[in-house]
N, C-alpha and C positions, 0 to 999 in steps of 0.2 A: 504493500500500500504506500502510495507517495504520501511524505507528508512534507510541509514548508517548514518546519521547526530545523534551523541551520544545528549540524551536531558538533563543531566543535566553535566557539565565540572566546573570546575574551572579556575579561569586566567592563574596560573600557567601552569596548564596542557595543553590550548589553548596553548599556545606559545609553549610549547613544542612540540607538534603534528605540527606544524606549520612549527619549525626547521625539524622535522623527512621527513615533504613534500617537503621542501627545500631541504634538501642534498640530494634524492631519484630525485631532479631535475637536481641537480647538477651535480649529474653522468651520467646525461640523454645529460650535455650541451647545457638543456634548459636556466638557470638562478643559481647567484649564490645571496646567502644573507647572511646579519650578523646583529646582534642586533647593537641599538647605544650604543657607552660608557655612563658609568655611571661618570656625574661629581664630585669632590671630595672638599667639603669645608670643613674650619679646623674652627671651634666655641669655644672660651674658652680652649682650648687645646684639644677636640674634633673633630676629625675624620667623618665626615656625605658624603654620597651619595647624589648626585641629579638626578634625574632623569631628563635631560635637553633636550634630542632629544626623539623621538617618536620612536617605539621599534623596527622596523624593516627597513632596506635600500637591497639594492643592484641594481643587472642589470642584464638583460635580454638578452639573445644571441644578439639581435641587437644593445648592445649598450647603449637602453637606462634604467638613474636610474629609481625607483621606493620607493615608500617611504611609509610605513603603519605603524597604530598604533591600535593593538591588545586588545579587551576589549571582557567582557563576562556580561552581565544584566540580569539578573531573576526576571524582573517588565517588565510591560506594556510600559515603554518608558526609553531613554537613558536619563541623565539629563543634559544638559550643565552647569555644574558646576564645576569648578577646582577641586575638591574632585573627580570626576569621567576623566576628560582628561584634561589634563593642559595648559593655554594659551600659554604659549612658545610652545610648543609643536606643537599647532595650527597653531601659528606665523610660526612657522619653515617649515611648511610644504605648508604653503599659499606662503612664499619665494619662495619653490622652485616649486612650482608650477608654478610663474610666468616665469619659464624657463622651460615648458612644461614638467615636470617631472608629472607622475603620483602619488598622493598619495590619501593615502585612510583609514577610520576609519572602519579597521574590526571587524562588533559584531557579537559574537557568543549571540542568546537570547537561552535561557534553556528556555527548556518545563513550560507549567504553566498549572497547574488545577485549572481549575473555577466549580461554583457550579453547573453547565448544562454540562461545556463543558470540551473541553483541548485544549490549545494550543500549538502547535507541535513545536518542536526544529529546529530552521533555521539559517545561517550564510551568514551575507551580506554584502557588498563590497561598502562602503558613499564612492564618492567621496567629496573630499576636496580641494576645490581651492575656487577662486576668484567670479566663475559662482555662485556661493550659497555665499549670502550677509551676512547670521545668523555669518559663522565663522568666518567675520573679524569683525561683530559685537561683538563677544564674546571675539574678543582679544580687542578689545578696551575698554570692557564695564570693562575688569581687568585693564587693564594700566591707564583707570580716575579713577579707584577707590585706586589703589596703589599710583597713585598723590598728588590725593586731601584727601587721608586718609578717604575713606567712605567705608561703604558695596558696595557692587553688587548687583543691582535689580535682581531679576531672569531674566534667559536668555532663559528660554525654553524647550523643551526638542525635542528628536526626538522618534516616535513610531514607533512599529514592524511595521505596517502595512506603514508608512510615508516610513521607511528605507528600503522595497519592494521595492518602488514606482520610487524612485531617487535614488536606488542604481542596484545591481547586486547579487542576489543567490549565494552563491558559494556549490557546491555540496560536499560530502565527497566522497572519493572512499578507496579502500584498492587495493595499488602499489601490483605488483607481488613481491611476497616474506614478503609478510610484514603481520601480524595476525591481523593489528586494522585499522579501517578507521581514513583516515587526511585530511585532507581539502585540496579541490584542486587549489590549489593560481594561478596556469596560468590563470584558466578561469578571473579573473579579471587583473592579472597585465600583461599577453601576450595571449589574445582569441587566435589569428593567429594561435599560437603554438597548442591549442589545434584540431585545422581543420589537423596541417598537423601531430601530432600524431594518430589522430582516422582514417586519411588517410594511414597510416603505418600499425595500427593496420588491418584494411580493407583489405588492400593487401597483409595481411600475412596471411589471410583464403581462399585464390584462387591458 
């Protein structure tokens, strides 16, 4: 079966593709989006970036935010590790969660050849709130450890098959006018939208 979901990508170019499906919504007045700022500390006379919100925000025709953070994995499972998505980031988004904001850890997993088999390129929709106990596990398990000055036991991880399960697919498509498939973000951050697009589309073959 053909599918448009590209099997191997890099982070950069995920978010990039991401923006391209964003503003191709935006002229639709489905949804508008922006990355978060990058925070700025001064060290010794040095100039550094933080990366303090999680990469992506906006709103949706109706109103409400939305809040995602964009990852790409080429192993068997995501790893709950601040090397891979950051506790603030976590924290920030379990906040605004508790004021019914949608957020969500989008991974794109890249294709993997095993010795029998293959496993196919997918992109899916974590959500992140309160309802799933691991993420405020995970921020807490950083903040006793930046406390009390210790490591961090391991925290986990999630697998393809796990991020199936409790999460949402999102499909690629390729927008009229556009040469490359981009991931299509309504289907998780405004389903509705996508009923009364493919309703549009529908009625404009009759």
């Amino acid at each position: 079966m053909t599918t448009l979901t590209p099997e191997k990508i890099k982070g950069l170019e995920f978010e990039d593709l991401i923006v391209d499906s964003a503003n191709r919504e935006e002229k639709s007045g489905s949804l508008t989006l922006n990355r978060y700022g990058v925070t700025l500390s001064v060290q010794n006379g040095v100039t550094m970036g933080i990366q303090s919100k999680p990469d992506f925000e906006g709103v949706v025709a109706t109103g409400r935010q939305f809040i995602f953070e964009a990852k790409v994995c080429s192993g068997a499972s995501f790893p709950m590790h601040k090397d891979k998505i950051k506790p603030r980031q976590v924290s920030h988004m379990l906040i605004r969660s508790r004021f019914n904001v949608p957020c969500f850890l989008l991974i794109h997993w890249n294709a993997r050849e095993l010795v029998r088999s293959k496993v196919g390129a997918v992109t899916v929709a974590i959500p992140v709130s309160g309802a799933d106990p691991r993420w405020q596990r995970f921020v807490d398990a950083y903040a006793k450890a930046r406390r009390e000055k210790t490591t961090v036991e391991p925290q986990g991880s999630i697998t393809l098959e796990e991020s199936i399960i409790i999460g949402k697919v999102v499909p690629w498509v390729v927008p009229k006018g556009c040469r490359k498939p981009t991931p299509d973000i309504l289907t998780f951050l405004w389903p509705e939208a996508i009923q009364h697009r493919n309703s549009l589309c529908h009625a404009t073959l009759f």
